[in-house]
FISETOR-999044 format. One record per atom (N, C-alpha, C, O, CB): residue in one letter; x, y, z. Coordinates in steps of 0.2 Angstrom, whole numbers. Glycine has a CB too. Layout:
BEGIN
<titi kemi="A" x="X" y="Y" z="Z"/>
...
//
This chain:
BEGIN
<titi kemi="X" x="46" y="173" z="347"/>
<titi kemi="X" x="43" y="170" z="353"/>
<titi kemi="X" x="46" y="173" z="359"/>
<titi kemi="X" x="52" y="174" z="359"/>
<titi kemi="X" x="43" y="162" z="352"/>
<titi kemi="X" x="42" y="175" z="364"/>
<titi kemi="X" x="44" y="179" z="370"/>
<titi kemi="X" x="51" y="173" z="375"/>
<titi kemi="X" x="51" y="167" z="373"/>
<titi kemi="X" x="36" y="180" z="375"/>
<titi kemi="X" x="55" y="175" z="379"/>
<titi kemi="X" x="58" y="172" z="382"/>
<titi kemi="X" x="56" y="166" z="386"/>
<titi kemi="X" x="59" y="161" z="388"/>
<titi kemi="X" x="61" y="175" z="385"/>
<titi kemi="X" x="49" y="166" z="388"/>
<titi kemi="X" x="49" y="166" z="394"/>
<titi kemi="X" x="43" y="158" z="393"/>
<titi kemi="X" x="41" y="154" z="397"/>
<titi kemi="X" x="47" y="174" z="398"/>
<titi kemi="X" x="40" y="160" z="382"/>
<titi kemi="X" x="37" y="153" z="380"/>
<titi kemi="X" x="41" y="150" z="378"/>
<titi kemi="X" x="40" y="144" z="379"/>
<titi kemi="X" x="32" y="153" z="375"/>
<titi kemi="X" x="47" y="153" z="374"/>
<titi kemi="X" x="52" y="148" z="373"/>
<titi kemi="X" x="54" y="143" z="376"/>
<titi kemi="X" x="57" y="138" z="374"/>
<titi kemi="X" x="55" y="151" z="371"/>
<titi kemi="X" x="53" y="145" z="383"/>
<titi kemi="X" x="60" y="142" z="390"/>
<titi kemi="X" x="54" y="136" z="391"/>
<titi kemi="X" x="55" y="130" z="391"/>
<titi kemi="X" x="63" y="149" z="402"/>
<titi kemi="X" x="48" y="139" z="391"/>
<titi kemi="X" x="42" y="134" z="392"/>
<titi kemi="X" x="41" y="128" z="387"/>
<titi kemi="X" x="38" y="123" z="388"/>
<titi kemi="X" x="36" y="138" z="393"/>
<titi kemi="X" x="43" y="131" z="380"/>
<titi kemi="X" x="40" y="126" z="376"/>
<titi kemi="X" x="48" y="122" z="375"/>
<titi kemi="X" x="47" y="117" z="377"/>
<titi kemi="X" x="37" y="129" z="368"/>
<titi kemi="X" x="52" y="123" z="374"/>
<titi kemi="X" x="58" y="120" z="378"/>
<titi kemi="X" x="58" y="115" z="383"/>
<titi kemi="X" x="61" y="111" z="381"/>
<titi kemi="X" x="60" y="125" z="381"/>
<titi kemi="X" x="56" y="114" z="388"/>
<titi kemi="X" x="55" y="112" z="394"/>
<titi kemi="X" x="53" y="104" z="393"/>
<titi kemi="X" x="47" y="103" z="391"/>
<titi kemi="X" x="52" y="117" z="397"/>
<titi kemi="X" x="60" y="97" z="397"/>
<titi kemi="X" x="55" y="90" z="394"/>
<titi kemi="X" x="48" y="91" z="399"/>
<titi kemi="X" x="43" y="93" z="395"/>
<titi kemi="X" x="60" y="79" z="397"/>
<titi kemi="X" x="47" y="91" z="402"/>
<titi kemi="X" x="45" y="89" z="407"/>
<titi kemi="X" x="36" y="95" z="405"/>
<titi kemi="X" x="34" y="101" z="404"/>
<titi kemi="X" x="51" y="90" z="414"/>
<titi kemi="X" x="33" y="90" z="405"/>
<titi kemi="X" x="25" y="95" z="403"/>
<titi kemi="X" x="23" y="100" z="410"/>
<titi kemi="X" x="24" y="99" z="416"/>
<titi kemi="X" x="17" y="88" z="403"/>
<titi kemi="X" x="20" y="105" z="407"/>
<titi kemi="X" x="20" y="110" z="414"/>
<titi kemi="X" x="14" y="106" z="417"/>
<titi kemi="X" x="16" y="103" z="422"/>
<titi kemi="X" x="18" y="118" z="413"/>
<titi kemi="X" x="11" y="105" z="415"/>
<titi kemi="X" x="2" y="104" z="420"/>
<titi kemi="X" x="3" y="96" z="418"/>
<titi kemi="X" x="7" y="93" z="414"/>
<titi kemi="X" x="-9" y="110" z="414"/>
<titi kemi="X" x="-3" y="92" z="424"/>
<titi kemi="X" x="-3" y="85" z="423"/>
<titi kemi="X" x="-12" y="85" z="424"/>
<titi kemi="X" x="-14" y="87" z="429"/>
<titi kemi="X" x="1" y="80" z="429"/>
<titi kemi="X" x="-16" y="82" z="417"/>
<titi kemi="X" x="-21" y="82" z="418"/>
<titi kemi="X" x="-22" y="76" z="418"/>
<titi kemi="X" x="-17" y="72" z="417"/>
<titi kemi="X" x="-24" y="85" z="414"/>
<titi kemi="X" x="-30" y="75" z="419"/>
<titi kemi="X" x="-33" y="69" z="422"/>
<titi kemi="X" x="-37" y="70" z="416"/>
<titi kemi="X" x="-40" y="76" z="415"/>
<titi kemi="X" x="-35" y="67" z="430"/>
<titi kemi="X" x="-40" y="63" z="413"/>
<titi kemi="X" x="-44" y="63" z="409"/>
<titi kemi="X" x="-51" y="61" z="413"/>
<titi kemi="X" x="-52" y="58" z="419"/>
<titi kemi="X" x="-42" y="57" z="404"/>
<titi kemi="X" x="-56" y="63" z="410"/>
<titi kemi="X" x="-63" y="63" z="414"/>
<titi kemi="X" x="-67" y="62" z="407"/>
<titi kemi="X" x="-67" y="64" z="402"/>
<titi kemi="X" x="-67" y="71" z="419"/>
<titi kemi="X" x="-71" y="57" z="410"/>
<titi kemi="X" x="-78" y="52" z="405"/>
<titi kemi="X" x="-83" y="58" z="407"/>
<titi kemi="X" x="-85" y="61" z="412"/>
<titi kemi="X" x="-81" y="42" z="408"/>
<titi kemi="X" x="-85" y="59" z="400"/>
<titi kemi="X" x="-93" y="63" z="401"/>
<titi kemi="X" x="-99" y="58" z="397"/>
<titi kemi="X" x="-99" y="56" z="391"/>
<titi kemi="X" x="-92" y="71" z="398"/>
<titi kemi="X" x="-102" y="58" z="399"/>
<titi kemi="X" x="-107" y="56" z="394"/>
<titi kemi="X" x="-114" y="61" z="393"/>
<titi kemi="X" x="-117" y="64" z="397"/>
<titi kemi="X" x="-111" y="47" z="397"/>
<titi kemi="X" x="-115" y="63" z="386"/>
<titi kemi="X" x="-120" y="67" z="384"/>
<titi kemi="X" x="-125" y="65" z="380"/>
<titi kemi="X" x="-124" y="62" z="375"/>
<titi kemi="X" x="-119" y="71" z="382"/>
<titi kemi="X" x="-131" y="67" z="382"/>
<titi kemi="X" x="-137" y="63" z="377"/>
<titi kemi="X" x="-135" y="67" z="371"/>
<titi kemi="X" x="-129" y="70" z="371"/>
<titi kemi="X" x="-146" y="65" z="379"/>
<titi kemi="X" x="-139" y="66" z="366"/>
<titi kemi="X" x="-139" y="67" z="361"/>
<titi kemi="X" x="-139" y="76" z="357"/>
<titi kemi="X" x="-134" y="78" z="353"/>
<titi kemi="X" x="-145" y="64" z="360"/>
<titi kemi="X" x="-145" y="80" z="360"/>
<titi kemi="X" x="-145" y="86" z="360"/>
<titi kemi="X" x="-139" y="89" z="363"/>
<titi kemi="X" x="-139" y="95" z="362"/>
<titi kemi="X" x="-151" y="87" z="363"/>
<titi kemi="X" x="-135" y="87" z="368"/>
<titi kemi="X" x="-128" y="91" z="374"/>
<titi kemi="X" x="-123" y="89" z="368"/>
<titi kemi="X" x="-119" y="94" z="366"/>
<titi kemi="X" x="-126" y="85" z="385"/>
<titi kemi="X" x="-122" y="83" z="365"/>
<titi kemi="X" x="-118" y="82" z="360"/>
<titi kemi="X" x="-117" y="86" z="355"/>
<titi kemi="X" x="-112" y="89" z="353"/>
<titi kemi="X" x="-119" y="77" z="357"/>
<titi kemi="X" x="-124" y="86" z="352"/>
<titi kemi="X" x="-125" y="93" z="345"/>
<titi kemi="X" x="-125" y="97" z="346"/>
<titi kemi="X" x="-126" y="100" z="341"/>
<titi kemi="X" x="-129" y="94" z="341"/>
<titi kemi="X" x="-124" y="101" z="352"/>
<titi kemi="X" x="-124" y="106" z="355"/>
<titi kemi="X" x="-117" y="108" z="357"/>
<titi kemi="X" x="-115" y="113" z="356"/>
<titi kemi="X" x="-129" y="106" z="359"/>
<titi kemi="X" x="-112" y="103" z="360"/>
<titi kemi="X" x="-105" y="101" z="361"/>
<titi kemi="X" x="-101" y="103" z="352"/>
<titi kemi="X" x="-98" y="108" z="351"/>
<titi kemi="X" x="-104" y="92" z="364"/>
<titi kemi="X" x="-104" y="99" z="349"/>
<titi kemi="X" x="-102" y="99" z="342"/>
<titi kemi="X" x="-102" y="108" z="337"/>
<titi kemi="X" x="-97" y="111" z="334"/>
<titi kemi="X" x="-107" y="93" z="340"/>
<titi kemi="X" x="-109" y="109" z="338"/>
<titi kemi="X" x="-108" y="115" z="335"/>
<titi kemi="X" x="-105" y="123" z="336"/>
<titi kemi="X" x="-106" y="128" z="333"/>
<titi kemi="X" x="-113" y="114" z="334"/>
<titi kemi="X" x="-101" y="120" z="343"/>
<titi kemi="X" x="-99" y="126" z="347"/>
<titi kemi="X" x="-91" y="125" z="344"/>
<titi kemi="X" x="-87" y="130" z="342"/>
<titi kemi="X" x="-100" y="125" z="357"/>
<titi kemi="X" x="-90" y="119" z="345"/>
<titi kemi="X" x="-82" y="118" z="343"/>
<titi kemi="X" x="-82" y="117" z="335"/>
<titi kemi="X" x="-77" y="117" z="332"/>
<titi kemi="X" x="-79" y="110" z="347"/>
<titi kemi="X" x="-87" y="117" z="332"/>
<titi kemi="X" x="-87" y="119" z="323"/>
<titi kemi="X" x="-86" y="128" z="324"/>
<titi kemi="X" x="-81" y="131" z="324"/>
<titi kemi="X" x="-96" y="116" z="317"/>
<titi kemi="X" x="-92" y="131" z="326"/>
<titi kemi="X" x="-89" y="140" z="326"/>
<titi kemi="X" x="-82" y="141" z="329"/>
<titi kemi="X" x="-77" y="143" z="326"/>
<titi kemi="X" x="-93" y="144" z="331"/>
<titi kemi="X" x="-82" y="139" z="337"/>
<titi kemi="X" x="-72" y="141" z="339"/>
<titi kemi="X" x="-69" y="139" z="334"/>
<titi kemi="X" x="-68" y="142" z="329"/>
<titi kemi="X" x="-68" y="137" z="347"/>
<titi kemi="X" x="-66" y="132" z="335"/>
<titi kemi="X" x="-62" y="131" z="333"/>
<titi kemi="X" x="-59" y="127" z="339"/>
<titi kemi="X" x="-53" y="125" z="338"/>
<titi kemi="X" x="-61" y="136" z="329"/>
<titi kemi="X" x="-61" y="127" z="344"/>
<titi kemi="X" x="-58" y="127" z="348"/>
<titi kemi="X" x="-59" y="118" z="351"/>
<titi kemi="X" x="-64" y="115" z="348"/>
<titi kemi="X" x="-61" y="133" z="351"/>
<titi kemi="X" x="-56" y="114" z="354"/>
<titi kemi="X" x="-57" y="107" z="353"/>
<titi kemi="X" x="-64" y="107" z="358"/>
<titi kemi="X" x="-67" y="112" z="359"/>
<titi kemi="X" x="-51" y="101" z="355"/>
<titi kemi="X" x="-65" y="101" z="360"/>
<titi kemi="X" x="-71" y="98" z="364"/>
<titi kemi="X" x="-69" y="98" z="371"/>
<titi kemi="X" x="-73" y="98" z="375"/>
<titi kemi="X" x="-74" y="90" z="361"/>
<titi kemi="X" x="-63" y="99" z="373"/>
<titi kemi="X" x="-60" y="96" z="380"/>
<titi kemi="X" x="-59" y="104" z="382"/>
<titi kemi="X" x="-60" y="106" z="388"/>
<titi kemi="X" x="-52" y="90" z="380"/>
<titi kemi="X" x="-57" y="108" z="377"/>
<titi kemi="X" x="-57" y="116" z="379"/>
<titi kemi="X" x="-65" y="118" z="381"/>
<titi kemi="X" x="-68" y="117" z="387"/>
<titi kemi="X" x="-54" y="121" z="371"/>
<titi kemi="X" x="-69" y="120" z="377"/>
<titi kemi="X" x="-77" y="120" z="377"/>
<titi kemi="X" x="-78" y="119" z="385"/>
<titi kemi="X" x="-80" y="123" z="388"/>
<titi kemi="X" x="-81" y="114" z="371"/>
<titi kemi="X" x="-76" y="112" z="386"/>
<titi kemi="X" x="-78" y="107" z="392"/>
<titi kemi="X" x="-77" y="113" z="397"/>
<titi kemi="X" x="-82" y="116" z="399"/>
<titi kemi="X" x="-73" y="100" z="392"/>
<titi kemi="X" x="-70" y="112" z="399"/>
<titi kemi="X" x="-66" y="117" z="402"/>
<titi kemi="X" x="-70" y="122" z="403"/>
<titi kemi="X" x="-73" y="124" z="408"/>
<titi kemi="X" x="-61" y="118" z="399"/>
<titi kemi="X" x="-69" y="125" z="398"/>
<titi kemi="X" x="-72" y="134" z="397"/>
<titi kemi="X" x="-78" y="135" z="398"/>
<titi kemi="X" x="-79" y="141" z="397"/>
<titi kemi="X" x="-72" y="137" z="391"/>
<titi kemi="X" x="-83" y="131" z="400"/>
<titi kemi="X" x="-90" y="128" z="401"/>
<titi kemi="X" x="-91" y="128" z="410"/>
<titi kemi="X" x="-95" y="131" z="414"/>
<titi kemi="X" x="-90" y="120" z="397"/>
<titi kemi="X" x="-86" y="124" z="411"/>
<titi kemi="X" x="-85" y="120" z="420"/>
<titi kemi="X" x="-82" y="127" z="422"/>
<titi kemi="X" x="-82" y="128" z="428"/>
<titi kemi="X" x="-77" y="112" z="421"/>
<titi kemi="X" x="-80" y="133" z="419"/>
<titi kemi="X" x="-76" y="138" z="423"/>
<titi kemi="X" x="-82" y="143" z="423"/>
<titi kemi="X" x="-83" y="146" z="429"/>
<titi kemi="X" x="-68" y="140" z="420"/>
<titi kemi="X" x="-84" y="145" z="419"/>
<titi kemi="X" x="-89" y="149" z="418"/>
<titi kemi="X" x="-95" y="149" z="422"/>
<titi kemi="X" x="-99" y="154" z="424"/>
<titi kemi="X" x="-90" y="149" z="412"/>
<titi kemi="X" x="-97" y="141" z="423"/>
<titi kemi="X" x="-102" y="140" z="427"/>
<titi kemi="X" x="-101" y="140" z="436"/>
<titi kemi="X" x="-104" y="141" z="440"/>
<titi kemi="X" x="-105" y="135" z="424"/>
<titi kemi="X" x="-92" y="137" z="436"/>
<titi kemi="X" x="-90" y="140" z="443"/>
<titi kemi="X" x="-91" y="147" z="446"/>
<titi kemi="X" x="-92" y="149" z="452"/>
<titi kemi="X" x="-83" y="140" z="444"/>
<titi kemi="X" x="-88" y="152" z="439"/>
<titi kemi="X" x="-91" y="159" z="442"/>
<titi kemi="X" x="-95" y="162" z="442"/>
<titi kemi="X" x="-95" y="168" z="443"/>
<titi kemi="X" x="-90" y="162" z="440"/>
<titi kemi="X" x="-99" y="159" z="441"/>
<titi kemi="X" x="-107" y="162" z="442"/>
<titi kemi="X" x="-110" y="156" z="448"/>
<titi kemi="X" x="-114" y="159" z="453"/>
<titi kemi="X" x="-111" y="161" z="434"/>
<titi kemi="X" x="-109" y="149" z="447"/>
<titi kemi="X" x="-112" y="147" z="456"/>
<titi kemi="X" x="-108" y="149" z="463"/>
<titi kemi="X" x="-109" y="150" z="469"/>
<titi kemi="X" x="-113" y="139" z="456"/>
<titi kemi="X" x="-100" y="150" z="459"/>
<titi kemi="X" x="-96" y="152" z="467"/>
<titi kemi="X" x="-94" y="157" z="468"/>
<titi kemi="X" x="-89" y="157" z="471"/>
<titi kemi="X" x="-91" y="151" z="470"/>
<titi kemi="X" x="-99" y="163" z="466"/>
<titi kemi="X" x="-99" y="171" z="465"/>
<titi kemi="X" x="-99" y="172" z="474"/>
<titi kemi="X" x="-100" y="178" z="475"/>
<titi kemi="X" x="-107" y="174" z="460"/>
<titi kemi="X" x="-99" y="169" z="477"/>
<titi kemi="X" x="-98" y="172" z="486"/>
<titi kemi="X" x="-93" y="171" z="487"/>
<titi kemi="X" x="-92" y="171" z="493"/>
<titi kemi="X" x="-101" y="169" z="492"/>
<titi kemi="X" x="-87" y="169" z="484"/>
<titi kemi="X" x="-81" y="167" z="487"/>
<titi kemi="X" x="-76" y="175" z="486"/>
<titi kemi="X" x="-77" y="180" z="482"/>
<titi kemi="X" x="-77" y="159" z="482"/>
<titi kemi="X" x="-72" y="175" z="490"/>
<titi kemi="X" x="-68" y="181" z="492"/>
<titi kemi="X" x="-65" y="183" z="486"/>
<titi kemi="X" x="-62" y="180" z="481"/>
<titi kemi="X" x="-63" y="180" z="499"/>
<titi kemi="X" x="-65" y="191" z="487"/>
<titi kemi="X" x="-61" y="195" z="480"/>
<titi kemi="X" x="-53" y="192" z="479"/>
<titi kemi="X" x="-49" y="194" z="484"/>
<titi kemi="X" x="-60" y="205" z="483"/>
<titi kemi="X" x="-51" y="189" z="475"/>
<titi kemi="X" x="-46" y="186" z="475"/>
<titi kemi="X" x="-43" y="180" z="475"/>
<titi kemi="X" x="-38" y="178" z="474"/>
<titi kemi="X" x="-44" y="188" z="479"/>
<titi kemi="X" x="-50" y="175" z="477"/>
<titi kemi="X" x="-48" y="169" z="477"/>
<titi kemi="X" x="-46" y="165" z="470"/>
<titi kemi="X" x="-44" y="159" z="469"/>
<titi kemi="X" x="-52" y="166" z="481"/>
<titi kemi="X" x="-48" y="169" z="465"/>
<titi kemi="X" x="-47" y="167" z="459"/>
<titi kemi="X" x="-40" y="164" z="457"/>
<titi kemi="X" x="-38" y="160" z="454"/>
<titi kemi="X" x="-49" y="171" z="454"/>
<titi kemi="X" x="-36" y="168" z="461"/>
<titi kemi="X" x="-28" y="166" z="462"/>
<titi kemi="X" x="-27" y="159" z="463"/>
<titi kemi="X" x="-23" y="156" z="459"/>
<titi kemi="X" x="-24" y="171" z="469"/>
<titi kemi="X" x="-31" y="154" z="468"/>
<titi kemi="X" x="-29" y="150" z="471"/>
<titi kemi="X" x="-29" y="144" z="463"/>
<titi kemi="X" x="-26" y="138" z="463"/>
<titi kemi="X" x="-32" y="148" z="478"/>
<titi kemi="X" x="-33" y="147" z="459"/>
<titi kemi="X" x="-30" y="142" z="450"/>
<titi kemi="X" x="-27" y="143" z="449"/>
<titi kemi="X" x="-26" y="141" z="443"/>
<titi kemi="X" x="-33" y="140" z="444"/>
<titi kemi="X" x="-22" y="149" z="451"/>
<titi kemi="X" x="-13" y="148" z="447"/>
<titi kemi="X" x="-7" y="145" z="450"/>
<titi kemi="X" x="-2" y="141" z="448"/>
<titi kemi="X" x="-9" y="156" z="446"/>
<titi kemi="X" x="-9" y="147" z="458"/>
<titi kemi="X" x="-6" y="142" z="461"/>
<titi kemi="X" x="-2" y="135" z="459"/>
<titi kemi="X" x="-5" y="130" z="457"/>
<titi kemi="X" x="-12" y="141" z="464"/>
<titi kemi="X" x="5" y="135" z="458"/>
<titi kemi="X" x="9" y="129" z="456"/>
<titi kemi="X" x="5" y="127" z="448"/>
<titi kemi="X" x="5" y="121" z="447"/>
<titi kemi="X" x="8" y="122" z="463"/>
<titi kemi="X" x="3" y="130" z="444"/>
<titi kemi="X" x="2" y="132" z="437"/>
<titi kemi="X" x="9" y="132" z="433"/>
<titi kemi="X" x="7" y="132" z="427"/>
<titi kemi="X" x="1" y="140" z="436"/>
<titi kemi="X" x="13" y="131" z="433"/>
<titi kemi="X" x="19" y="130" z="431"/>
<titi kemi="X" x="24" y="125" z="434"/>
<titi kemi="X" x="30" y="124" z="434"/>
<titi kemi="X" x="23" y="137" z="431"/>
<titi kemi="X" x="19" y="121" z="439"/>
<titi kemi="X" x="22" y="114" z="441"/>
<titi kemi="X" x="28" y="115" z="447"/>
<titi kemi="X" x="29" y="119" z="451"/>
<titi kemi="X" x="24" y="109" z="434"/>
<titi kemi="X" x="33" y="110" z="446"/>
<titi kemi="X" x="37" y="111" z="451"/>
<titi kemi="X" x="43" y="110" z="449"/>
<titi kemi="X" x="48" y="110" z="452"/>
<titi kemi="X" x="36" y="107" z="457"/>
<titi kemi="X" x="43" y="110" z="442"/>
<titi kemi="X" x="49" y="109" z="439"/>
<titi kemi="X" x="55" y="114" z="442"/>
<titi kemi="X" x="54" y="120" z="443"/>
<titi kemi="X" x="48" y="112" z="431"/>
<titi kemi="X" x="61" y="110" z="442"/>
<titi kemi="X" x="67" y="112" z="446"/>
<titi kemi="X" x="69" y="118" z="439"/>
<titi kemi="X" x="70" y="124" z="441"/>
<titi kemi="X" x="73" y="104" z="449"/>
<titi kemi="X" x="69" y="116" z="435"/>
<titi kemi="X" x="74" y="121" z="430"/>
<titi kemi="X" x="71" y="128" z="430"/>
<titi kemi="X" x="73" y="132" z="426"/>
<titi kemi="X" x="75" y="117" z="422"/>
<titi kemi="X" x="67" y="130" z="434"/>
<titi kemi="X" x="61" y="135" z="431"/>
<titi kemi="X" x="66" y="140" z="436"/>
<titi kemi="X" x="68" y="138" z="442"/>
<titi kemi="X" x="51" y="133" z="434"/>
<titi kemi="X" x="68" y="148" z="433"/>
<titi kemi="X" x="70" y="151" z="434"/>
<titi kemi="X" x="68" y="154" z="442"/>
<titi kemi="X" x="63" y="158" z="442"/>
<titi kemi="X" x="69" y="153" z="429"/>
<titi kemi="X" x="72" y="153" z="449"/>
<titi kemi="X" x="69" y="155" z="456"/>
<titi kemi="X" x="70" y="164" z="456"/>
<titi kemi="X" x="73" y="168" z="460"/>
<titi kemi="X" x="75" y="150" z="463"/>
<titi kemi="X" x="68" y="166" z="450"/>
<titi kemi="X" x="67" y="173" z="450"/>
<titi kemi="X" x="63" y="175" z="445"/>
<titi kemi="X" x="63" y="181" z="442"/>
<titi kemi="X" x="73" y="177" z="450"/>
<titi kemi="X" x="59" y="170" z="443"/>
<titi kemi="X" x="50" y="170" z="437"/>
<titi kemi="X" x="46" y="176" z="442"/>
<titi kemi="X" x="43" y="181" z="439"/>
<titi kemi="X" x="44" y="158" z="438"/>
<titi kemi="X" x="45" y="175" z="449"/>
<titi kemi="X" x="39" y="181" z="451"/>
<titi kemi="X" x="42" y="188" z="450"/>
<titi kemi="X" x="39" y="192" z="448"/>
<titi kemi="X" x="37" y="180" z="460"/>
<titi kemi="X" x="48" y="188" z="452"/>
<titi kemi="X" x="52" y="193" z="452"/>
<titi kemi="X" x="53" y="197" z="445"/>
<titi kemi="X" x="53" y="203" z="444"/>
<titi kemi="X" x="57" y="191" z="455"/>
<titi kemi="X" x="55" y="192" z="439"/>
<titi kemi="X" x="58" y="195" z="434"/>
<titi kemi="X" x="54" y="194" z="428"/>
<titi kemi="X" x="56" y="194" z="422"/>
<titi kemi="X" x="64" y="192" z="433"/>
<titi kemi="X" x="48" y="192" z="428"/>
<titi kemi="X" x="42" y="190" z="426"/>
<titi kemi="X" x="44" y="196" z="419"/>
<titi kemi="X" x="45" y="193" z="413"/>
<titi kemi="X" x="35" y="191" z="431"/>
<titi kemi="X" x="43" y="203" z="420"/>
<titi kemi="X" x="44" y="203" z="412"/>
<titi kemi="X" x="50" y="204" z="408"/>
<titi kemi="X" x="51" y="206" z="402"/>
<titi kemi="X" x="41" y="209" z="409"/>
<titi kemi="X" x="56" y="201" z="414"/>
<titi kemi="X" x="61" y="202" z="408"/>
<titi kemi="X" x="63" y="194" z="404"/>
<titi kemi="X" x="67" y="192" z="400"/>
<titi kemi="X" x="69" y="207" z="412"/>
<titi kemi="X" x="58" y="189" z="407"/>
<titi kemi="X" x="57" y="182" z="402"/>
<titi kemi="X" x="50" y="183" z="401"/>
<titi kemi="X" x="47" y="177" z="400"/>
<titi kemi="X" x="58" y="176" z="406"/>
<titi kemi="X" x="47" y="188" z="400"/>
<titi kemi="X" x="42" y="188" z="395"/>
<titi kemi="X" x="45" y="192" z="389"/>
<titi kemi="X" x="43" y="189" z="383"/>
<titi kemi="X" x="37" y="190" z="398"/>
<titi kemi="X" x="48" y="197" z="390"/>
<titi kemi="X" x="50" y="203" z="385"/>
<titi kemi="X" x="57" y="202" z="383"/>
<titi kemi="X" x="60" y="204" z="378"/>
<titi kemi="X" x="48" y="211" z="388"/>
<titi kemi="X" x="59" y="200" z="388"/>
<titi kemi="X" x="69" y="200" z="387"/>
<titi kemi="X" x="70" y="208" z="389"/>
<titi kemi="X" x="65" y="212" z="388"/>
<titi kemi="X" x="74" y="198" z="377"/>
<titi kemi="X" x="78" y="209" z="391"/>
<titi kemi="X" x="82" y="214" z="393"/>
<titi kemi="X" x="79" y="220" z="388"/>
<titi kemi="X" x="80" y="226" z="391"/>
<titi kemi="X" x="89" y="212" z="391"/>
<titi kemi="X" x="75" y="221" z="382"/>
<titi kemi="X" x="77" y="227" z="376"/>
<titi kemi="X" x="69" y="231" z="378"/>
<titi kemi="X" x="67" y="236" z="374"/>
<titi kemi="X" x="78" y="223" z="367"/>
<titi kemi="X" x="66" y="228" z="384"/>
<titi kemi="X" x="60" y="230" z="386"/>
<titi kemi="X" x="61" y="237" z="391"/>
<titi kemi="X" x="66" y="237" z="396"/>
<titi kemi="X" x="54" y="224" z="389"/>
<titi kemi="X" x="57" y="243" z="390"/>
<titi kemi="X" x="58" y="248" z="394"/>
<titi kemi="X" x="58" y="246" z="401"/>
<titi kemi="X" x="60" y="240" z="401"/>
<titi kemi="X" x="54" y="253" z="393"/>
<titi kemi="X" x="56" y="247" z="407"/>
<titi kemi="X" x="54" y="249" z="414"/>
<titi kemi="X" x="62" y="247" z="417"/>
<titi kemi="X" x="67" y="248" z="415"/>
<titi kemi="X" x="46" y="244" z="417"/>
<titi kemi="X" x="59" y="245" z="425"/>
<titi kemi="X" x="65" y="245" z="429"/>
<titi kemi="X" x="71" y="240" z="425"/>
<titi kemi="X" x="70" y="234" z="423"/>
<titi kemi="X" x="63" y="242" z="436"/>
<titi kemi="X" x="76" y="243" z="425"/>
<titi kemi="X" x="83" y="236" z="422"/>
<titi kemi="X" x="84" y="231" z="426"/>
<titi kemi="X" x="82" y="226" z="423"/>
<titi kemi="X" x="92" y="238" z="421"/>
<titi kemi="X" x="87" y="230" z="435"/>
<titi kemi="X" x="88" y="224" z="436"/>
<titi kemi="X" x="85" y="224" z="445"/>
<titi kemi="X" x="90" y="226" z="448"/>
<titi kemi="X" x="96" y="221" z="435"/>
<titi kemi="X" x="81" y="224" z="448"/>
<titi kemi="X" x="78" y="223" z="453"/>
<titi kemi="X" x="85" y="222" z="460"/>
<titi kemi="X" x="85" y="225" z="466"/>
<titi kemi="X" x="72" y="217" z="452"/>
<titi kemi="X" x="89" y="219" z="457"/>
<titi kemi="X" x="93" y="216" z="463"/>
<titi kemi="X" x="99" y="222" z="465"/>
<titi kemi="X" x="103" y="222" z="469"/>
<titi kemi="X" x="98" y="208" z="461"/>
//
């Protein structure tokens, strides 16, 4: 496991804070819900998700080259223990020290 899932799976404090949302589906949106998450594999609240984003990119296809950034935005929360050189050192807590490219930036 990379440094950088470890420090994260590690970590008390949950990165993201979701909010639960009620959906209600007829019948047909249900079995149709259902037989997506029997092929993935994937749960019903992913699907959901992955549903809601896909259809953002395609109705908010006018928004500026880039703004896709502003959903990482605070993505890793505000947890104090989070390394204040994560943008900076990003692959050497993803890969650790034994990875080629630049050695220490500072």
């Amino acid at each position: 496991m990379s440094t950088l899932l470890m420090y994260m799976h590690m970590t008390s404090k949950p990165l993201r804070i979701r909010e639960p949302v009620q959906v209600y589906l007829d019948q047909g949106d249900r079995s149709l819900l259902e037989e997506v998450v029997s092929r993935t594999g994937l749960s019903r609240a992913e699907i959901l998700r992955r549903g809601m984003r896909m259809a953002a990119d395609a109705l908010l296809a006018e928004r500026e080259p880039g703004s896709s950034f502003e959903h990482l935005i605070g993505a890793l929360g505000d947890d104090a223990s989070l390394p204040e050189d994560l943008s900076t050192r990003h692959d050497h807590y993803l890969y650790g020290e034994s990875q080629g490219g630049a050695s220490n930036p500072d």
